[in-house]
C-alpha positions as CSV (number, residue, x, y, z in Angstrom):
1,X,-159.3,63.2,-125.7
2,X,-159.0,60.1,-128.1
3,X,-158.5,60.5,-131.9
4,X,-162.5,59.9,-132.6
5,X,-163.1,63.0,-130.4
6,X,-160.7,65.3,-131.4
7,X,-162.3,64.1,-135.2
8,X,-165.8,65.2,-134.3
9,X,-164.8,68.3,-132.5
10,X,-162.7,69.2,-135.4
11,X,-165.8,68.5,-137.6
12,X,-168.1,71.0,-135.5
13,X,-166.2,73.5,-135.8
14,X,-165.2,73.0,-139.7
15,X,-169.3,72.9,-139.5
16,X,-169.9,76.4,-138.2
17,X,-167.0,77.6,-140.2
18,X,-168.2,76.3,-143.4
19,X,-172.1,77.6,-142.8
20,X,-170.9,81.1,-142.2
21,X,-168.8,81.5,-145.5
22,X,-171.5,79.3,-147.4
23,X,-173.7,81.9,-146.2
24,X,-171.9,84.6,-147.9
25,X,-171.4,83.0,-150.8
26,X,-174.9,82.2,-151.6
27,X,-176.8,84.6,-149.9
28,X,-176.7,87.2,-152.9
29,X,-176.0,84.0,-155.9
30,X,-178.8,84.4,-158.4
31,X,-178.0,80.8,-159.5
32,X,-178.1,79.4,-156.6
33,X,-181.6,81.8,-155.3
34,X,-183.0,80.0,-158.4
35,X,-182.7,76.3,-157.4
36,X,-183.7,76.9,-154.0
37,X,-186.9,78.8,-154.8
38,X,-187.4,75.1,-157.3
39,X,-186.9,73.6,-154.6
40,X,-189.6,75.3,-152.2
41,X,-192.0,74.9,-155.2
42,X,-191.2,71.0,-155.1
43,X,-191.7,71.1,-151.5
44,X,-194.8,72.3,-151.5
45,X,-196.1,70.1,-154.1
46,X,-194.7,67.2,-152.0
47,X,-196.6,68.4,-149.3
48,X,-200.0,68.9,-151.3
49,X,-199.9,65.0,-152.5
50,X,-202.2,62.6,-150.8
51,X,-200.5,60.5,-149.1
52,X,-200.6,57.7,-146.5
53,X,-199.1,58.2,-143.5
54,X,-196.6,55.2,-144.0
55,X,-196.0,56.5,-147.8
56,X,-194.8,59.9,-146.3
57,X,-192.9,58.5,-143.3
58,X,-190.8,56.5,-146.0
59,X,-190.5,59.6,-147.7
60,X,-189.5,61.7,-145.1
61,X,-186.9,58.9,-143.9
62,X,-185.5,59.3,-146.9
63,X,-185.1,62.7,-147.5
64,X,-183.8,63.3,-143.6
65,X,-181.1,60.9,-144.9
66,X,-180.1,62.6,-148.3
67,X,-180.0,65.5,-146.3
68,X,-178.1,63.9,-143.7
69,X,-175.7,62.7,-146.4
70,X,-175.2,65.6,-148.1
71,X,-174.6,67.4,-145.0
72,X,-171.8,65.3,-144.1
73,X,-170.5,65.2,-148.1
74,X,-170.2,69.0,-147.4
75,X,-168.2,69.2,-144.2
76,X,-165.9,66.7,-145.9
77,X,-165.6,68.6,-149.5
78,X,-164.7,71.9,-147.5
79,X,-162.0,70.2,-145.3
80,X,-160.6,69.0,-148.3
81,X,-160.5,72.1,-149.5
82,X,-158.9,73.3,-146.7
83,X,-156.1,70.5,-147.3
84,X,-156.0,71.2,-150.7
85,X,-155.2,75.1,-150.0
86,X,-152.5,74.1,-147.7
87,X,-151.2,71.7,-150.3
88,X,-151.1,74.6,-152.9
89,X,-149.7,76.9,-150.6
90,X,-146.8,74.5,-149.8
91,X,-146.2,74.1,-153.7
92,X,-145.6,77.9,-154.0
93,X,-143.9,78.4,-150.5
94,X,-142.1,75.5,-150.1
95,X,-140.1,75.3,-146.1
């Protein structure tokens, strides 16, 4: 297995980790229930405009790849968490 492997097998599993304990985090967050149910409303008003077909194509490309990004932006701010807890755990319990 070469290091680019190893990276994105690392990075499905960091995936499936960090969706189950996102999960519990935010499935009970009243801040958080808030701005997703702003969302749906802006969703749905997106949906209701009249658009043409290549307006809403470059619309849709473009929110794919926001969500895309900020998929990947997530992975990456919880493994850096993760370093960053073994970090501070090495500060405290030095070997």
């Amino acid at each position: 297995m070469d290091d680019i492997q190893f990276k994105e097998l690392v990075k499905i599993c960091v995936d499936k980790l960090k969706d189950e304990t996102i999960f519990e985090l935010i499935k009970n967050d009243t801040e958080y229930q808030k701005t997703a149910e702003k969302e749906g409303i802006a969703e749905k008003a997106f949906l209701e405009l009249e658009l043409t077909a290549e307006q809403r194509n470059v619309c849709n490309h473009l929110l794919e790849c926001r969500g895309q990004q900020e998929c990947e932006y997530a992975t990456f701010a919880y493994i850096a968490g993760i370093n960053d807890a073994f970090r501070i755990l090495n500060l405290f319990f030095p070997r």
